[in-house]
VEXGUBA-723439 format. One record per residue (C-alpha): x, y, z. Coordinates in steps of 0.25 Angstrom, whole numbers, plus 5000, padded with zeros to 4 digits. Each point is the difference from the previous one (the first is absolute). Example, Ala and Ser with C-alpha at 12.3 -4.5 7.8 and 13.67 -1.06 7.14 Angstrom:
BEGIN
504949825031500650144998
//
This chain:
BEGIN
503349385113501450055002499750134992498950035010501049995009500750094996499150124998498849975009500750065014500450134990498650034992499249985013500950125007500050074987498450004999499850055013501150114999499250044988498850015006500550055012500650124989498450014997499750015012501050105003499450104987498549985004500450055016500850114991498750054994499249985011500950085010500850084993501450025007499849875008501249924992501550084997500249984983501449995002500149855010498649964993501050024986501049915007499049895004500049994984501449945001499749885008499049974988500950024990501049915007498849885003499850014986501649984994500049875011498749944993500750024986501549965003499449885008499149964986501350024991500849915011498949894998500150024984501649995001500049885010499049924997499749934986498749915004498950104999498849964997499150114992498950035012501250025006500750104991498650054997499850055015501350054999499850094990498550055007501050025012500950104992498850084994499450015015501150055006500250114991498750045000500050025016501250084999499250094990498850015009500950035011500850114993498650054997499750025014501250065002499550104989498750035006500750035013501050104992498850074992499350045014501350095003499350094987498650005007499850185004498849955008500549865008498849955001499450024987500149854995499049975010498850074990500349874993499649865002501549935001499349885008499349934991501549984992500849955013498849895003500249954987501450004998500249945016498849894996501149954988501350025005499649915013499649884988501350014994500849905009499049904998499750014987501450004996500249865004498749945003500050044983498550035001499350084989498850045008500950075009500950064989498750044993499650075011501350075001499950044985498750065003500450075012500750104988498650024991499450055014501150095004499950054984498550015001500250085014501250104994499150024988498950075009501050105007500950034989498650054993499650075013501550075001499850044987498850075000500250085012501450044995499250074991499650105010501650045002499849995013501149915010500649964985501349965005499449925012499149944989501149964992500649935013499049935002499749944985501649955001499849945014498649934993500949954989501149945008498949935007499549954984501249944996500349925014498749944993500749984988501249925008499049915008499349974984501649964996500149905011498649955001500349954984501249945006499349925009499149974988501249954990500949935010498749905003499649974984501350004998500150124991500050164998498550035000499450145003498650015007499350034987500549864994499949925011498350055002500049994985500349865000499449965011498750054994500449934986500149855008498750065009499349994985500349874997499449965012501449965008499950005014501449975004500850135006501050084990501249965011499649854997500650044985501450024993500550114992501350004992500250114990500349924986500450074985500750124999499150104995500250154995498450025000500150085011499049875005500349905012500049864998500049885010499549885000499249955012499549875005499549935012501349975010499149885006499349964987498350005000499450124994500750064988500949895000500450034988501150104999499450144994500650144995499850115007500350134991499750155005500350124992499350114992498249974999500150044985501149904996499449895007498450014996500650004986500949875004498749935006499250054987501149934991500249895009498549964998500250034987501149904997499149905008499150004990500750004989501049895005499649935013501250015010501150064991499850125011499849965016498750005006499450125007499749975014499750155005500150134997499950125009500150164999500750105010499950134997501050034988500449835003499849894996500149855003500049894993500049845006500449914989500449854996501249965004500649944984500749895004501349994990501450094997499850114993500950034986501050085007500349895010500149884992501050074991500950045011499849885010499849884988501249924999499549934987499550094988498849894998499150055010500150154995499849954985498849925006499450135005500350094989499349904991498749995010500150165000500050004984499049924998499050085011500450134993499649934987498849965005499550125008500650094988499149914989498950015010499850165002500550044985499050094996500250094985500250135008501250094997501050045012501150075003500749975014500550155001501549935006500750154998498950065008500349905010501450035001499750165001499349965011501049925007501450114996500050075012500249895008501149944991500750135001499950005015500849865000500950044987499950155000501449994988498849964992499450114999501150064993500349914990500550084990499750054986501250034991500450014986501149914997500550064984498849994995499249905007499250055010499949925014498750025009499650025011499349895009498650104999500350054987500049844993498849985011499450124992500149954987499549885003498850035006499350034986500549854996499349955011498750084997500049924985500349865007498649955003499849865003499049934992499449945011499650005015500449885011499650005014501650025007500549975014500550155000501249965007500649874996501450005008500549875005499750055014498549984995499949874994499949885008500249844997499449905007500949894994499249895010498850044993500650044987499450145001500250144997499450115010500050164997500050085012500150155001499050044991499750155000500450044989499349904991499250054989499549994985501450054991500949964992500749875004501550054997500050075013500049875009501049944988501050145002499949985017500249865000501249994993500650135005499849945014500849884997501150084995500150105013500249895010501150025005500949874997501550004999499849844999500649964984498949895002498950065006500150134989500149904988498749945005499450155002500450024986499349884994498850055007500050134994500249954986499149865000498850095007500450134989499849864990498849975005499250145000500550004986499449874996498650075006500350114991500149934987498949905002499050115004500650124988500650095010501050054990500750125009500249925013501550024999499950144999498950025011500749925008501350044998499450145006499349915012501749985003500350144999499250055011500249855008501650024999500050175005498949965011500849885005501250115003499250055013500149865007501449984997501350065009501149934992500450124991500549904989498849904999499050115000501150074988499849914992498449975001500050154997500849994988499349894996498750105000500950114992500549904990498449934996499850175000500850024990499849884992498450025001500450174993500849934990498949924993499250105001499350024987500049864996499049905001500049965016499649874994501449984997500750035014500549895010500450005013501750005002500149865006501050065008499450115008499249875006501249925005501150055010
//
């Protein structure tokens, strides 16, 4: 492989210039005085120098040569990490060597076990050539692990420093001591970086330790035997969750070989995706994907789920040349919504609380927009013109009054990112289903069609298309409404398009697009205070505020 080539003479010096850096800080503190500070400073340097060669030789293949495959680029990437990472440990001995000149008694390290901490970092850093370009996870694990015993072994003398600083006795020795201890910690923490590099350059995908046991656990449960390196990761969906999705299937078929999803995140987001999953299953067999596995980390999470075959909405409107395949979804969408809306109708009133929702979410948008913060209030003769919070607080009693009649069981987030067709099968599938609960059904109907509007499309096709979404679906949820009595749906809808326009705002950059979604918010505002005492059965939706 010419990239190994080019690196392998360079990280083999550069490893043993490290350890021999370690080496060089554990004789320090073994033998005080044995090493001159100022050429073992120097020898820092050379490392720094192995470590440029490495990185202008990986840039040199990027620029000149255009036929990488992605192990390839993959390992290059684990290279990158590792070599930073060793020059971080070895600036770190070069630390440890500098505290000893603080030390008023020499040899006063040496109350302390330190040997425990060089075994363990010497036992890894010997495994990095090999595991580097052999790509083996065993070894790279045993390279991550190598930082939980060296955190486990600072843990027991930080606490033992600490109690006898109490005594105010040798407290600046102390003190030297716990900073020589953490240095030793945090060469840890460099060997954890690169052991989940080895771990990501050999599925193919960033993957911390805690994912990677995660998952191996999870395909442990459904009794598969093959190794994790015997499976493909590839990040899909752009998410803003905070959760990590990939998908992940087996490279040489067998076991699992059908493609999954591997999403991590937050325990509490995804036990209430796995609840809402099983409970979509019941209600409509595979709308949502199957649950293969389900584990829990700590404050983590990790879910393995079906792989839905299909594009989802976002994609079909932005890739489809012909509009007949998105009409062809939006009518399958439609009609499930019909179905499942028909289905969970129970004669309970709602309200969706939207403005406290967008309270929720303000913060953020005046991190992105902070000029919205100050739209201002005037008085213009004698019209008055509010603020964005003072027409927010007006309406905020509106929305108290505007109770749906009725409660459906929602998607909770129905953007086009989240809507799946399968047009070989002729199917809708639902995924990201966190927030699905018993409400009312104007909250999917606001997201869905703001979602359409805030894709970024400069395309005259493409936006008309986007347009004619946003109106058929708007005339479809209107149909619902009359055939089931709902007779405020426009005006709790239009409130559903208030808080989806001002929270959009956060996730767009271009000042103009994100304007004019907010004044799109301000301008339903003001529309909704000016029916005000008159019958909300009355009020519709501005057909323009849907369409851009």
């Amino acid at each position: 492989m010419p990239f190994r080539k080019e690196v392998d003479e360079n990280l083999r010096f550069l490893i043993l210039e490290v350890r021999s850096q370690i080496e060089g800080s554990q004789r320090m503190l073994e033998e005080p005085g044995s090493i001159s500070v100022e050429s073992f400073s120097a020898r820092d340097d050379y490392i720094d120098n192995l470590k440029g060669v490495i990185e202008s030789k990986s840039f040199s293949q990027i620029f000149h040569v255009t036929d990488f495959d992605k192990q390839t680029v993959d390992l290059m990437k684990a290279v990158l990490v590792i070599t930073s990472n060793l020059e971080r440990i070895a600036d770190h001995a070069v630390n440890i060597v500098g505290q000893t000149q603080h030390y008023k008694d020499p040899s006063f390290i040496k109350r302390y076990d330190f040997e425990p901490f060089y075994e363990e970092l010497f036992g890894a850093i010997d495994l990095i050539y090999e595991a580097t370009f052999s790509q083996n996870i065993k070894t790279a694990l045993r390279i991550c692990r190598s930082e939980f015993a060296i955190d486990d072994l600072y843990r027991g003398v930080f606490e033992t420093i600490l109690e006898e600083l109490r005594s105010g006795e040798h407290t600046e020795d102390r003190l030297t001591s716990i900073f020589i201890f953490r240095y030793l910690e945090r060469m840890g923490d460099s060997l954890l970086n690169i052991g989940e590099a080895v771990i990501s350059a050999a599925v193919g995908e960033k993957l911390k330790i805690h994912q990677y046991e995660a998952l191996e656990e999870t395909l442990q449960g459904l009794q598969i035997t093959a190794p994790l390196s015997d499976f493909s990761l590839k990040s899909i969906w752009e998410t803003r969750s905070g959760c990590r999705i990939a998908r992940i299937e087996n490279k040489n078929g067998g076991e699992l070989s059908r493609a999954a999803i591997f999403k991590e995140g937050r325990l509490k987001k995804l036990t209430e995706e796995k609840e809402n999953i099983e409970r979509w299953q019941q209600l409509v067999p595979g709308l949502p994907p199957q649950v293969f596995g389900f584990q829990r980390q700590g404050e983590n999470g990790l879910l393995l789920l079906e792989y839905c075959s299909g594009r989802t909405l976002k994609e079909l409107v932005m890739e489809s040349s012909e509009g007949v395949e998105v009409e062809e979804a939006l009518g399958h969408l439609t009609r499930t919504l019909r179905s499942i809306w028909s289905t969970t109708r129970k004669p309970i009133r709602t309200n969706a609380h939207h403005f406290s929702q967008l309270l929720a979410r303000i913060d953020e948008v005046h991190k992105v927009h902070p000029d919205y913060h100050h739209y201002p209030g005037d008085q213009i003769g004698s019209v008055a013109a509010h603020s964005f919070d003072q027409l927010v607080e007006r309406a905020i009693p509106i929305e108290a009054a505007l109770d749906a009649p009725f409660t459906v069981f929602i998607h909770g987030d129905l953007n086009v990112d989240n809507v799946i067709y399968d047009q070989i099968e002729k199917k809708i599938h639902f995924i990201d289903l966190h927030r699905s609960s018993e409400t009312d059904y104007v909250q999917d109907v606001a997201v869905f069609i703001v979602s359409n509007f805030r894709l970024p499309v400069q395309n005259n096709q493409t936006r008309m298309r986007l347009n004619w979404i946003g109106t058929s679906f708007y005339e479809f949820a209107k149909s619902f409404a009359e055939e089931n009595d709902d007779r405020t749906f426009d005006a709790r809808l239009t409130l559903g398009l208030i808080r989806s326009f001002t929270t959009s705002t956060r996730f767009e950059l271009e000042e103009e697009f994100a304007k004019s979604m907010y004044l799109r918010a301000i301008f339903l505002l003001e529309k909704m205070i000016g029916h005000d005492g008159r019958p909300w059965e009355e009020f519709t939706v501005p057909r323009q505020a849907l369409v851009h």
